[in-house]
C-alpha positions as a Markdown table, in Angstrom:
| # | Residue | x | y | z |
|---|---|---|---|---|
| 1 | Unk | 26.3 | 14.2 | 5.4 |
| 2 | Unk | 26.7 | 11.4 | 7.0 |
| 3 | Unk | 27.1 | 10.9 | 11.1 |
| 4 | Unk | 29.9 | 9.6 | 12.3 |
| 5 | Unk | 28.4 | 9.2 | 15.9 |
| 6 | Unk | 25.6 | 9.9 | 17.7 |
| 7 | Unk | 24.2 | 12.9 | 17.2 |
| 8 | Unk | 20.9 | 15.1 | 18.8 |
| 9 | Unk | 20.0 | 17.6 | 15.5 |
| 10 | Unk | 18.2 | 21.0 | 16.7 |
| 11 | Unk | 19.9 | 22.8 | 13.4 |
| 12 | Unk | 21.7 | 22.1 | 10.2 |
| 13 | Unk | 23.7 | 25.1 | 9.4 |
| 14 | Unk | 21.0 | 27.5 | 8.6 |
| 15 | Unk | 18.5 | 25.5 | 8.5 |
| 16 | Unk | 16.7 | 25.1 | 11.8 |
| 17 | Unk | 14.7 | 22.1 | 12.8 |
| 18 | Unk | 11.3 | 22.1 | 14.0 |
| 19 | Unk | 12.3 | 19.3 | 17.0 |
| 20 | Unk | 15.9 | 17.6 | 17.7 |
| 21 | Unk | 16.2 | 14.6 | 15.7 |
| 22 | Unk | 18.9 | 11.7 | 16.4 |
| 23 | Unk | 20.6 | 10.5 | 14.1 |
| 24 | Unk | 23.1 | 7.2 | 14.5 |
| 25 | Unk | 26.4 | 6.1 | 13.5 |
| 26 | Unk | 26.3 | 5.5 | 9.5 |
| 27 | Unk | 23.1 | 7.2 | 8.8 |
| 28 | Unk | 23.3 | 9.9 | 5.9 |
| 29 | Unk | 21.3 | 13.2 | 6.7 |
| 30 | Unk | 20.4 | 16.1 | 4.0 |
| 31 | Unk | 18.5 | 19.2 | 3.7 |
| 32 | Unk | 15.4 | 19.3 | 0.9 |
| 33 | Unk | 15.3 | 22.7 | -0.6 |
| 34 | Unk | 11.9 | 21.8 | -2.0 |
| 35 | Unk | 9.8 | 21.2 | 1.0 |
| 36 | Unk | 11.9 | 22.8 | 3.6 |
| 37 | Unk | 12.3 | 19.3 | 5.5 |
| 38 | Unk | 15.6 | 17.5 | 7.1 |
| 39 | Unk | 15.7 | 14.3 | 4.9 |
| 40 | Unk | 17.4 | 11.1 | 7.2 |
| 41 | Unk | 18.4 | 7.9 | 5.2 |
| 42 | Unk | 18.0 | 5.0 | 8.3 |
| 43 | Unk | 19.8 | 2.6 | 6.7 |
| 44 | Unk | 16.8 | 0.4 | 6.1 |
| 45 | Unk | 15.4 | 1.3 | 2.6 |
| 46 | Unk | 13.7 | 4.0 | 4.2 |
| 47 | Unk | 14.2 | 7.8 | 4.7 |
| 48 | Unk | 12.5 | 9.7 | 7.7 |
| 49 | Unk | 11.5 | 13.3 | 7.0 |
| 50 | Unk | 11.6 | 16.3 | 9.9 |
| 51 | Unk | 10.2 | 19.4 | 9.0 |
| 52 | Unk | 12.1 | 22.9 | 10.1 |
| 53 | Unk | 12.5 | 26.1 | 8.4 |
| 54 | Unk | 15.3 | 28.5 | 7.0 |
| 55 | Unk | 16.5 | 30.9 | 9.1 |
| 56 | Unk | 17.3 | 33.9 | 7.2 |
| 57 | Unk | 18.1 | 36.1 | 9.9 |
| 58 | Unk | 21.5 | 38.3 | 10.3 |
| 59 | Unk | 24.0 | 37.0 | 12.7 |
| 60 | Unk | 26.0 | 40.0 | 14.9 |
| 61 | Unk | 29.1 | 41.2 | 13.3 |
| 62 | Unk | 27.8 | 38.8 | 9.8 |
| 63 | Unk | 26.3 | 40.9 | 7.0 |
């Protein structure tokens, strides 16, 4: 995905970070199935890895 503004990051769908990460305007943001890590492209030939976890938990009235 990429942001479209400024944006604080605690989660990513079901995938929940280990800290809030910002992300700016233009900067493309992606979840690694691998290594269980938020993957952020800056921009500026390089990416910035934040590590978090799956959360494989039930939500209330969700099977």
């Amino acid at each position: 995905m990429t942001a479209d503004r400024l944006v604080l990051l605690n989660q990513v769908e079901w995938f929940h970070l280990d800290r809030p990460v910002l992300v700016w305007p233009g900067q493309t943001y992606w979840v690694d199935r691998d290594t269980d890590e938020l993957c952020l492209d800056r921009g500026d030939a390089r990416i910035t890895r934040a590590s978090g976890g799956v959360c494989r938990c039930r939500r209330r009235g969700r099977p």
